[in-house]
Backbone as XML, in Angstrom:
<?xml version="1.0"?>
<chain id="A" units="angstrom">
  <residue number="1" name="UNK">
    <atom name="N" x="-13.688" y="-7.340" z="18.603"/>
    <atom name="CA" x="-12.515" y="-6.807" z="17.937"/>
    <atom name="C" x="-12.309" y="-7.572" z="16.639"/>
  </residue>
  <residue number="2" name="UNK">
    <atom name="N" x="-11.795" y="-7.125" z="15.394"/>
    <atom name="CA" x="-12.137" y="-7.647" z="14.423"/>
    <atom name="C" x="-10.040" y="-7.447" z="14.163"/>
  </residue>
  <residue number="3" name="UNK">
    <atom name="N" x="-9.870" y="-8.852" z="13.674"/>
    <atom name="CA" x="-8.747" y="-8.963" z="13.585"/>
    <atom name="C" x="-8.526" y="-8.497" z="12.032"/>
  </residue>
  <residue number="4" name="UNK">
    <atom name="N" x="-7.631" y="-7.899" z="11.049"/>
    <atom name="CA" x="-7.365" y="-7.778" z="9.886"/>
    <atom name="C" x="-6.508" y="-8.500" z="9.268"/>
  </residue>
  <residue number="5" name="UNK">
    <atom name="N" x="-6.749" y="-8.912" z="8.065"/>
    <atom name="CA" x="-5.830" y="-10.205" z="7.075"/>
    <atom name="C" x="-4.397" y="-9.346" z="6.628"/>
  </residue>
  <residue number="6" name="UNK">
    <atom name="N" x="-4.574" y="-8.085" z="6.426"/>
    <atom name="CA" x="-3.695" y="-7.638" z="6.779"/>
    <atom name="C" x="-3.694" y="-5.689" z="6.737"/>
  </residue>
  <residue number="7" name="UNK">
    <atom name="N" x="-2.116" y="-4.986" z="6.620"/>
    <atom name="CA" x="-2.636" y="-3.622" z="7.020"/>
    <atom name="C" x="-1.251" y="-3.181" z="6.507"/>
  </residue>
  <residue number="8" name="UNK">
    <atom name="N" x="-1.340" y="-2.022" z="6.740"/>
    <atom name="CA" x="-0.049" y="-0.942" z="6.456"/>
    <atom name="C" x="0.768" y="-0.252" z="7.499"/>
  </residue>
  <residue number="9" name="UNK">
    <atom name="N" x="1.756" y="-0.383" z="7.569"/>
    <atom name="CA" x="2.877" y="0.252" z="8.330"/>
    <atom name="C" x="4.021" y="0.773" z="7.605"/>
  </residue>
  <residue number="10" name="UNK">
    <atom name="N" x="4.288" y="1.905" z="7.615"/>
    <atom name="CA" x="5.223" y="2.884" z="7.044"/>
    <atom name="C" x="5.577" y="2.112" z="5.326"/>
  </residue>
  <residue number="11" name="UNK">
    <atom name="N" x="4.269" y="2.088" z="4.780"/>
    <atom name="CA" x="4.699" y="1.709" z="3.336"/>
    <atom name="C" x="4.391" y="0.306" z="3.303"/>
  </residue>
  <residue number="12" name="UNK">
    <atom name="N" x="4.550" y="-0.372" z="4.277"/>
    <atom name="CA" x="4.769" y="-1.736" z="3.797"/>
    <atom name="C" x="3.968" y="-2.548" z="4.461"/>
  </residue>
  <residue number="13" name="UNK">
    <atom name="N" x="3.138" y="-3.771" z="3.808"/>
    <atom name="CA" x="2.349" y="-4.408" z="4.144"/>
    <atom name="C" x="2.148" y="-5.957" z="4.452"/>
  </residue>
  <residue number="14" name="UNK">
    <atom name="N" x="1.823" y="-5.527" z="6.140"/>
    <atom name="CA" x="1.882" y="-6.634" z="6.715"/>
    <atom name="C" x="0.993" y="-7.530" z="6.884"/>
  </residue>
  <residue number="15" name="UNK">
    <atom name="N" x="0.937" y="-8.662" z="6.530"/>
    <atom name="CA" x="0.116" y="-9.529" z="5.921"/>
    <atom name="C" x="-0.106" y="-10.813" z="7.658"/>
  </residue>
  <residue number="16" name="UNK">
    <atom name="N" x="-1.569" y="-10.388" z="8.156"/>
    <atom name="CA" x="-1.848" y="-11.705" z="9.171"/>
    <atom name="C" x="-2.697" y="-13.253" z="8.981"/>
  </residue>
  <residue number="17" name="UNK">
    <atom name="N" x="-1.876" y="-14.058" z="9.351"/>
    <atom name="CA" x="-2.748" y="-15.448" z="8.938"/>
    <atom name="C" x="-2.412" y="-15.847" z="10.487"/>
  </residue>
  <residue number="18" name="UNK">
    <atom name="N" x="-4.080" y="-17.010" z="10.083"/>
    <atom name="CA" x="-3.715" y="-18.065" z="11.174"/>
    <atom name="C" x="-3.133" y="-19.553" z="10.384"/>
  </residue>
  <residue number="19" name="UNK">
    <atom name="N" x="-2.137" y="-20.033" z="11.362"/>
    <atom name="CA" x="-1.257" y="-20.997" z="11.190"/>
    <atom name="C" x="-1.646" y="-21.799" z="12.388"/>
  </residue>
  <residue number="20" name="UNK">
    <atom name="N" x="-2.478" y="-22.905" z="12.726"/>
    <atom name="CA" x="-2.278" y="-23.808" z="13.931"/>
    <atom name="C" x="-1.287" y="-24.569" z="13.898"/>
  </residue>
  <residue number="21" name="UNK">
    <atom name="N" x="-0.730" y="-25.036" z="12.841"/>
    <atom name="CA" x="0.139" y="-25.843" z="12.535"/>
    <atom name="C" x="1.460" y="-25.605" z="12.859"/>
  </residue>
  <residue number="22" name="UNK">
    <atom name="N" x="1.735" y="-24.320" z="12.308"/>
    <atom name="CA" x="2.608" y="-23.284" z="12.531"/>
    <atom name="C" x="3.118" y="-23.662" z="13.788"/>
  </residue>
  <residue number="23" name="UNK">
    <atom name="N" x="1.923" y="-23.113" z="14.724"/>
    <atom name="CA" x="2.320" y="-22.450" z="16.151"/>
    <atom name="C" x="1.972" y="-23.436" z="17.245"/>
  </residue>
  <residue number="24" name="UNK">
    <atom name="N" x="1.641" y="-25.091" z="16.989"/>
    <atom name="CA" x="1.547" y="-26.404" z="17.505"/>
    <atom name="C" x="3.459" y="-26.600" z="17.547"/>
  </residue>
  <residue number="25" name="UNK">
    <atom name="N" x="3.672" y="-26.811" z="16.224"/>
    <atom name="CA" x="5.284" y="-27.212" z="15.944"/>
    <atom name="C" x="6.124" y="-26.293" z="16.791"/>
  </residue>
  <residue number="26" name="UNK">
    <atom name="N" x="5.910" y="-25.017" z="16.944"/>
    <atom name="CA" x="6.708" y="-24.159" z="17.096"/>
    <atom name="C" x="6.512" y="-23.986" z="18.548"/>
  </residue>
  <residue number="27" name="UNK">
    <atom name="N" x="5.374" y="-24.215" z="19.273"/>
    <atom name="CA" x="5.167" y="-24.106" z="20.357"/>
    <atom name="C" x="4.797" y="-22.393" z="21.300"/>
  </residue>
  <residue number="28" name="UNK">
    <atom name="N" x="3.904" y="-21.858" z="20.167"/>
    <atom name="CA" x="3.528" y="-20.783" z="20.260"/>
    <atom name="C" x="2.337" y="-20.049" z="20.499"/>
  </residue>
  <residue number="29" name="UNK">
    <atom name="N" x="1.662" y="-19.421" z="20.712"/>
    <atom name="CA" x="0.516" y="-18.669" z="20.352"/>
    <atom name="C" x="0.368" y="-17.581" z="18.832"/>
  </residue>
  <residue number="30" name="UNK">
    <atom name="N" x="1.568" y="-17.310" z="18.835"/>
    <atom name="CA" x="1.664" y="-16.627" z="17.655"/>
    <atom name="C" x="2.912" y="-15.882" z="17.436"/>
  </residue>
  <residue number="31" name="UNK">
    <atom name="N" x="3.238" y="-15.302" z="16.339"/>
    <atom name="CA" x="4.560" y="-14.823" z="15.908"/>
    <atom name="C" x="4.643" y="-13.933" z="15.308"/>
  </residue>
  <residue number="32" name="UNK">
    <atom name="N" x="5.786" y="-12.613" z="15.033"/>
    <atom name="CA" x="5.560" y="-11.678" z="13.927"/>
    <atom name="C" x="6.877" y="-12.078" z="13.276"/>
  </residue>
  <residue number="33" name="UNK">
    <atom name="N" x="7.089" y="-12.509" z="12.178"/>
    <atom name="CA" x="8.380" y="-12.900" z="11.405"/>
    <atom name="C" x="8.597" y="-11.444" z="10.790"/>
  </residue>
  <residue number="34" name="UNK">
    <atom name="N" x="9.252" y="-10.978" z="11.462"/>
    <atom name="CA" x="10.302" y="-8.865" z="10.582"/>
    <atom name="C" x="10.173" y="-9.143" z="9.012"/>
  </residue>
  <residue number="35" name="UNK">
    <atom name="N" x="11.542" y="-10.343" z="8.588"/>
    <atom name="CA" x="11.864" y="-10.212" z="7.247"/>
    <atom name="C" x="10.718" y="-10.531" z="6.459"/>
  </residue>
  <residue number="36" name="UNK">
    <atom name="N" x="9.956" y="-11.138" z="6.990"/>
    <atom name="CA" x="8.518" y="-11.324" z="5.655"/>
    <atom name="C" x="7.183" y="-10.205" z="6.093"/>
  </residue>
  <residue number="37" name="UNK">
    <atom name="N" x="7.423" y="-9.592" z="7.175"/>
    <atom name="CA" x="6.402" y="-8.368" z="7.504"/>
    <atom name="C" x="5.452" y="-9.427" z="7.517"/>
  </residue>
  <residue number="38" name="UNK">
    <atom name="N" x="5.358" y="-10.643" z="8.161"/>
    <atom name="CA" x="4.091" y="-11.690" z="9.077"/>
    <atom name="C" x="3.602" y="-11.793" z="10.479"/>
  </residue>
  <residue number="39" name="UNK">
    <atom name="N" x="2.220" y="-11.634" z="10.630"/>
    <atom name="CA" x="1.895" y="-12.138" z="11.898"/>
    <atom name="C" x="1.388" y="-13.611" z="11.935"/>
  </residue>
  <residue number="40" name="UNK">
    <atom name="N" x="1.391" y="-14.337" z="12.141"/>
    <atom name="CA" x="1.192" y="-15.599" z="12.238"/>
    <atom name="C" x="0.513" y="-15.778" z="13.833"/>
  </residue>
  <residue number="41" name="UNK">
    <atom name="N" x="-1.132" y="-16.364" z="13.588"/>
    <atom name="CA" x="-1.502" y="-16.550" z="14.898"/>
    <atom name="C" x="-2.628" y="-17.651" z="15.224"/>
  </residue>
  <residue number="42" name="UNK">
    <atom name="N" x="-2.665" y="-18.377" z="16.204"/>
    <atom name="CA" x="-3.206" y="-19.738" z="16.191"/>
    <atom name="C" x="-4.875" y="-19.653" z="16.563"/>
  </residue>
  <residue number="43" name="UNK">
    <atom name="N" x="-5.640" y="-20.201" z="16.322"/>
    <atom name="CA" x="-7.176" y="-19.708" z="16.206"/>
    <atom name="C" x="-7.151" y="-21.484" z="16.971"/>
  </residue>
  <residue number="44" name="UNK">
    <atom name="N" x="-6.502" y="-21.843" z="17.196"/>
    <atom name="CA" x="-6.551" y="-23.795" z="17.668"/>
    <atom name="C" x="-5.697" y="-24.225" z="18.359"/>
  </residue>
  <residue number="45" name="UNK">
    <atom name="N" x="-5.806" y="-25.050" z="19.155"/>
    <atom name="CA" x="-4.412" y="-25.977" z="19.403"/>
    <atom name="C" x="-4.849" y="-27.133" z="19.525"/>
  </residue>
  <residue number="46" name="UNK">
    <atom name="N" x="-4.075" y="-28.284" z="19.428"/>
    <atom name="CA" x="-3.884" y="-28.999" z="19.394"/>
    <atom name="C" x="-4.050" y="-30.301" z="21.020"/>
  </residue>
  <residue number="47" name="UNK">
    <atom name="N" x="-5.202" y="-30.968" z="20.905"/>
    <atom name="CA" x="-5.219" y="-31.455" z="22.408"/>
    <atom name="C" x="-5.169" y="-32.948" z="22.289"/>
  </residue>
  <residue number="48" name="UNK">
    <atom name="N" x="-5.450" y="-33.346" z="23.709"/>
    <atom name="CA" x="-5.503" y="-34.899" z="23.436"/>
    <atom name="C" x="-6.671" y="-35.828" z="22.438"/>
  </residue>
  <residue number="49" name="UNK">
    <atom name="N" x="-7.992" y="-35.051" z="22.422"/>
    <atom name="CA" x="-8.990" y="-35.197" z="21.474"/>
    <atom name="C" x="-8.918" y="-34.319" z="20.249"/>
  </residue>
  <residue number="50" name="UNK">
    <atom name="N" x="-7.612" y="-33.980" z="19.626"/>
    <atom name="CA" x="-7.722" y="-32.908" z="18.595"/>
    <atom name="C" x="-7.794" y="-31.993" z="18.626"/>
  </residue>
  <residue number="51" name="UNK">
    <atom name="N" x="-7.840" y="-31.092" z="17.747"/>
    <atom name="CA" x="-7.816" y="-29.803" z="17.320"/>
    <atom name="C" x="-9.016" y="-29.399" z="18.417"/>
  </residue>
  <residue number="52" name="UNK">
    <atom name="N" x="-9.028" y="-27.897" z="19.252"/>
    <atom name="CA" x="-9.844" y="-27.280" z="20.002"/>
    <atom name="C" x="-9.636" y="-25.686" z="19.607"/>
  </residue>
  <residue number="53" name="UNK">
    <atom name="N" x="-10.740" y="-25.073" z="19.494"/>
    <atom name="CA" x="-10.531" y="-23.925" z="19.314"/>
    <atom name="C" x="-9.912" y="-23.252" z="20.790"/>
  </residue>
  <residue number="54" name="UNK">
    <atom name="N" x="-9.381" y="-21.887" z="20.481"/>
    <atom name="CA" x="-9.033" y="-20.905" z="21.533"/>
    <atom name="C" x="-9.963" y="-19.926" z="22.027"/>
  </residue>
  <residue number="55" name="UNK">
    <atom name="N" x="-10.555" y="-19.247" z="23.151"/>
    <atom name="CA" x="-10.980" y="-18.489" z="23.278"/>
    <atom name="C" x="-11.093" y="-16.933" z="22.048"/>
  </residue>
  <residue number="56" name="UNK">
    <atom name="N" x="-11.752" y="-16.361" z="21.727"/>
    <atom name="CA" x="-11.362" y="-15.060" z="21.550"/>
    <atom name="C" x="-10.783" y="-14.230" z="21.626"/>
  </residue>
  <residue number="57" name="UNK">
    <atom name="N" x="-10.890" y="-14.104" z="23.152"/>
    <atom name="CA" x="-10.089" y="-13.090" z="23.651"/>
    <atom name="C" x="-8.287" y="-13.653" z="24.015"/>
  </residue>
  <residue number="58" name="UNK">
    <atom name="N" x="-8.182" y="-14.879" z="23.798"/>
    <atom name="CA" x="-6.878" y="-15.010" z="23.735"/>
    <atom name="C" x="-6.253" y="-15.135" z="22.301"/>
  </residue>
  <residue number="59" name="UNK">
    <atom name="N" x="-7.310" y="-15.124" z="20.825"/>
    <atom name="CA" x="-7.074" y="-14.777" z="20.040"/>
    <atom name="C" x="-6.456" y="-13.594" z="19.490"/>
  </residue>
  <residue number="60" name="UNK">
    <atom name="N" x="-7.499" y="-12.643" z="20.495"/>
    <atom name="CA" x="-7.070" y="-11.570" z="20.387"/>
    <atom name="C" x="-5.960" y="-10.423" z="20.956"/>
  </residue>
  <residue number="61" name="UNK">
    <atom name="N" x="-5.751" y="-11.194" z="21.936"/>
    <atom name="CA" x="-4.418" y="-10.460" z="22.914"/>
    <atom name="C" x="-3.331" y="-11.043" z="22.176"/>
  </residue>
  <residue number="62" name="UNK">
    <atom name="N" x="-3.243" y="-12.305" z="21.309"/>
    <atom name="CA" x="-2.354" y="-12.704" z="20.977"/>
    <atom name="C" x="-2.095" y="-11.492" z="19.470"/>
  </residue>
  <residue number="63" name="UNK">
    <atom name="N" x="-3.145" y="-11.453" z="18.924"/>
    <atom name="CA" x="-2.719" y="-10.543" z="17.650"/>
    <atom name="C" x="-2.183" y="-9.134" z="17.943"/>
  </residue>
  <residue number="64" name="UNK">
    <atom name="N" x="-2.652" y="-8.462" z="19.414"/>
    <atom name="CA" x="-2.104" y="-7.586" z="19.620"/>
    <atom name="C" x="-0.682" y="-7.413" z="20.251"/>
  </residue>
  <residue number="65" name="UNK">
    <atom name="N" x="-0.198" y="-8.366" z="21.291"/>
    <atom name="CA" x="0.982" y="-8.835" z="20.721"/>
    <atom name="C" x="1.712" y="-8.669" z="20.002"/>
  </residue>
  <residue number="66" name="UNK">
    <atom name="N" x="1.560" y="-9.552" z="18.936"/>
    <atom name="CA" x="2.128" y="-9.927" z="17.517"/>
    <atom name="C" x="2.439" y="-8.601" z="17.438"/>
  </residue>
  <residue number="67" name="UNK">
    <atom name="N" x="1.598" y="-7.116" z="17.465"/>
    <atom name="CA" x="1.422" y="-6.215" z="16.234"/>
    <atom name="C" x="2.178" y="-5.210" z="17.194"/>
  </residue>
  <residue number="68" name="UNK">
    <atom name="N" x="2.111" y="-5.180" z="18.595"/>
    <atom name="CA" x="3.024" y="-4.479" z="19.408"/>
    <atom name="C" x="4.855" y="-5.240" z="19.057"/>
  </residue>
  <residue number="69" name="UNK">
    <atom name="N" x="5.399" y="-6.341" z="18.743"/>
    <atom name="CA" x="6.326" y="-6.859" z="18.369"/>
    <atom name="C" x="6.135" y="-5.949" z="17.002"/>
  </residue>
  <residue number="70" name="UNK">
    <atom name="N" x="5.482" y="-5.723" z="15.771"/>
    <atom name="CA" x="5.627" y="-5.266" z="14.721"/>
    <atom name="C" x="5.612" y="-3.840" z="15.211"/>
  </residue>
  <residue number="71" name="UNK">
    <atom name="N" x="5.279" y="-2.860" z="15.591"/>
    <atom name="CA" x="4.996" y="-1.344" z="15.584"/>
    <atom name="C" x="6.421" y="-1.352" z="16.393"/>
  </residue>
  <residue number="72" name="UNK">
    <atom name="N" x="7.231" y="-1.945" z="17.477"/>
    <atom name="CA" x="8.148" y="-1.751" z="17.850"/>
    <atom name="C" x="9.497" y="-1.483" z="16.810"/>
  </residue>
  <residue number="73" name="UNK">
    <atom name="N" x="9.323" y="-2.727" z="16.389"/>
    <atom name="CA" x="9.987" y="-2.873" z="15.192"/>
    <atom name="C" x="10.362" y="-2.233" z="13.800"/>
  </residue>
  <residue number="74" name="UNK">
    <atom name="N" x="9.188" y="-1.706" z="13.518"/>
    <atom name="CA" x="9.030" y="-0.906" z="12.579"/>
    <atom name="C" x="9.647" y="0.785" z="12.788"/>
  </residue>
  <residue number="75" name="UNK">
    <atom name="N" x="9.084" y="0.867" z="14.309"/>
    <atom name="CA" x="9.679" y="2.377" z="14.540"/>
    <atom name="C" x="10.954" y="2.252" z="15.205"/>
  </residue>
  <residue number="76" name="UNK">
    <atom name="N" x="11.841" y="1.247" z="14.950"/>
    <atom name="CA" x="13.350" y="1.231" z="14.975"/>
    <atom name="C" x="13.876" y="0.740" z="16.363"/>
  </residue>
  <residue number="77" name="UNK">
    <atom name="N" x="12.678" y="-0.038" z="17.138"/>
    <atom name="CA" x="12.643" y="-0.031" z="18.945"/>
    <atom name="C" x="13.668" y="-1.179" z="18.881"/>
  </residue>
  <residue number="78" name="UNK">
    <atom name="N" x="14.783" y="-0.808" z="19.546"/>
    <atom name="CA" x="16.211" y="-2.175" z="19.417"/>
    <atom name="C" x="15.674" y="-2.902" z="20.628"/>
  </residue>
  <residue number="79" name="UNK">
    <atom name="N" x="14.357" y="-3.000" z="21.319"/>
    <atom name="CA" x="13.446" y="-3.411" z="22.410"/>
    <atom name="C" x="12.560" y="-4.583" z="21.693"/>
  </residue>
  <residue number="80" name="UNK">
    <atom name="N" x="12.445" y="-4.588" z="20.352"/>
    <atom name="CA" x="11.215" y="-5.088" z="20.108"/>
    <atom name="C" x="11.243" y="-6.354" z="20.381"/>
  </residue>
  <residue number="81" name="UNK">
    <atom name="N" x="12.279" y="-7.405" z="20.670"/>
    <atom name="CA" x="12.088" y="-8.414" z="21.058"/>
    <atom name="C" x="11.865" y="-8.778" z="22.736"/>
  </residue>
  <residue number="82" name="UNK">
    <atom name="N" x="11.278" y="-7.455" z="23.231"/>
    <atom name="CA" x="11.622" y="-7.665" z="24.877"/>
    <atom name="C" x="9.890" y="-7.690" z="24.865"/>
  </residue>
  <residue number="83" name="UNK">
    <atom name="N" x="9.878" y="-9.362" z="25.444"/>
    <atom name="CA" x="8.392" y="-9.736" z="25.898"/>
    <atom name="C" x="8.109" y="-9.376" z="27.207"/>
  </residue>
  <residue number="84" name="UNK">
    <atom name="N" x="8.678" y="-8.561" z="27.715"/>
    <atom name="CA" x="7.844" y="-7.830" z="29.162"/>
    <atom name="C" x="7.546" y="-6.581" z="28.666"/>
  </residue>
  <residue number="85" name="UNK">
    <atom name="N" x="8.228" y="-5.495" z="27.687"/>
    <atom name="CA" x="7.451" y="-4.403" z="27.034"/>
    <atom name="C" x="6.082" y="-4.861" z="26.228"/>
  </residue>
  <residue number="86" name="UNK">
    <atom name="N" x="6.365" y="-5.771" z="25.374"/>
    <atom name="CA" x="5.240" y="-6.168" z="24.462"/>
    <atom name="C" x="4.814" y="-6.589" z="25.002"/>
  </residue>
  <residue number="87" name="UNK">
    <atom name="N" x="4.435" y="-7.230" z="26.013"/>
    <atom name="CA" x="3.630" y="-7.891" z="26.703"/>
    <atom name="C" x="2.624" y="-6.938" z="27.901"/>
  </residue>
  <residue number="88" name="UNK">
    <atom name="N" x="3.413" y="-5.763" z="27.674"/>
    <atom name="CA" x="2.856" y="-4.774" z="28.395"/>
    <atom name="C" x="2.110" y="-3.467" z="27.483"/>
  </residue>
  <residue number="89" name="UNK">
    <atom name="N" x="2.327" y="-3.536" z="26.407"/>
    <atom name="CA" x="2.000" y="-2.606" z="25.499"/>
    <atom name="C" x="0.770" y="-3.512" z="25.005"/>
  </residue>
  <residue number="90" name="UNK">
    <atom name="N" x="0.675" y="-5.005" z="24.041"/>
    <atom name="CA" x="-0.426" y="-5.588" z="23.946"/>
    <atom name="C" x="-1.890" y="-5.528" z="25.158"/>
  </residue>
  <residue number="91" name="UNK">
    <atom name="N" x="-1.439" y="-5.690" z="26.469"/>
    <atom name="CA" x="-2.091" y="-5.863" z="27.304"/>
    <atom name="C" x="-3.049" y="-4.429" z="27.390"/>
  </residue>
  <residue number="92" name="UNK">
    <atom name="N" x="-2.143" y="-3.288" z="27.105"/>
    <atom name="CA" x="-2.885" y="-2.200" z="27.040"/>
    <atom name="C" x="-3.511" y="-1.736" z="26.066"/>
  </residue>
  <residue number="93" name="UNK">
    <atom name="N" x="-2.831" y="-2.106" z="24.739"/>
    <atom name="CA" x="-3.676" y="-2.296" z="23.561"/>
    <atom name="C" x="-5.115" y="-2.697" z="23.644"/>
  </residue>
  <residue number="94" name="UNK">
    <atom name="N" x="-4.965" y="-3.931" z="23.744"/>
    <atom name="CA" x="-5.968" y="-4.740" z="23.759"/>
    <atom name="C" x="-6.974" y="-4.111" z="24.461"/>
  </residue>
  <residue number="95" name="UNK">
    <atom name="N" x="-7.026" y="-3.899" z="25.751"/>
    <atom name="CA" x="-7.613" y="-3.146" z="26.406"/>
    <atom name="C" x="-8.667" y="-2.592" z="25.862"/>
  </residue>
  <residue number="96" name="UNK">
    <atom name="N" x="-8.133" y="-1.454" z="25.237"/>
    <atom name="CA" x="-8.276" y="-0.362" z="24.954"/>
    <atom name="C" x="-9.318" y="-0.796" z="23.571"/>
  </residue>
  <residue number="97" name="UNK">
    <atom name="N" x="-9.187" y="-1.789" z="22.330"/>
    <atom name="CA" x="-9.690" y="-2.010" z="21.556"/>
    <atom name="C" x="-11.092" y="-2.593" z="21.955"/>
  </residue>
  <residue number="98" name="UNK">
    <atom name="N" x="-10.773" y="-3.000" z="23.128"/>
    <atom name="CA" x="-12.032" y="-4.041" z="23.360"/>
    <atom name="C" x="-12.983" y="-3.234" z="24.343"/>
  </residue>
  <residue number="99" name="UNK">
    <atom name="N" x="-12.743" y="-1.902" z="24.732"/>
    <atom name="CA" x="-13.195" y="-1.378" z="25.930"/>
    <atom name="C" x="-14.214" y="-0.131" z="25.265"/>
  </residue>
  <residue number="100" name="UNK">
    <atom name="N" x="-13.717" y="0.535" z="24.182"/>
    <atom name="CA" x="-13.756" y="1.752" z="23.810"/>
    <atom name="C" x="-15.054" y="1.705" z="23.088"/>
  </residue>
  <residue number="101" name="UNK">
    <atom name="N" x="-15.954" y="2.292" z="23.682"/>
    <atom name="CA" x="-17.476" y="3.050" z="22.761"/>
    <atom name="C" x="-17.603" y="3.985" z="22.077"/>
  </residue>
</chain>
């Protein structure tokens, strides 16, 4: 699955980075900030020997995530902060991106 730096939603463009730093401090996997149209998502964390990368595929459930929090959002869902929908919509996302021939 090929993650994008960034993309378009109803006009406006949402711009994805990875932040380890970010999402070490913050105590996250990743984030979609509304007012700046950001996904912010961690490719690392932080261990007792340093910086370790993350799996892939938790790279990638995390961006879908993120982008299920943004598509909620965008189409007016007063839900979008409910992490058992998004967490259920990513899961099927993802799925689906990673499954499909």
């Amino acid at each position: 699955m090929i993650i994008p730096s960034s993309f378009n939603m109803l006009g406006q463009t949402i711009v994805v980075k990875y932040d380890n730093k970010y999402c070490a401090e913050n105590e996250c996997f990743g984030r979609f900030i509304s007012y700046d149209n950001i996904i912010i998502i961690a490719s690392k964390y932080k261990g007792e020997k340093g910086w370790r990368k993350y799996k892939q595929s938790i790279v990638e459930s995390t961006f879908c995530h993120e982008l299920a929090h943004c598509i909620l959002y965008h189409s007016g869902n007063p839900d979008w902060m409910n992490e058992q929908l998004v967490e259920s919509i990513a899961g099927l996302l993802h799925q689906y991106l990673t499954t499909n021939k």
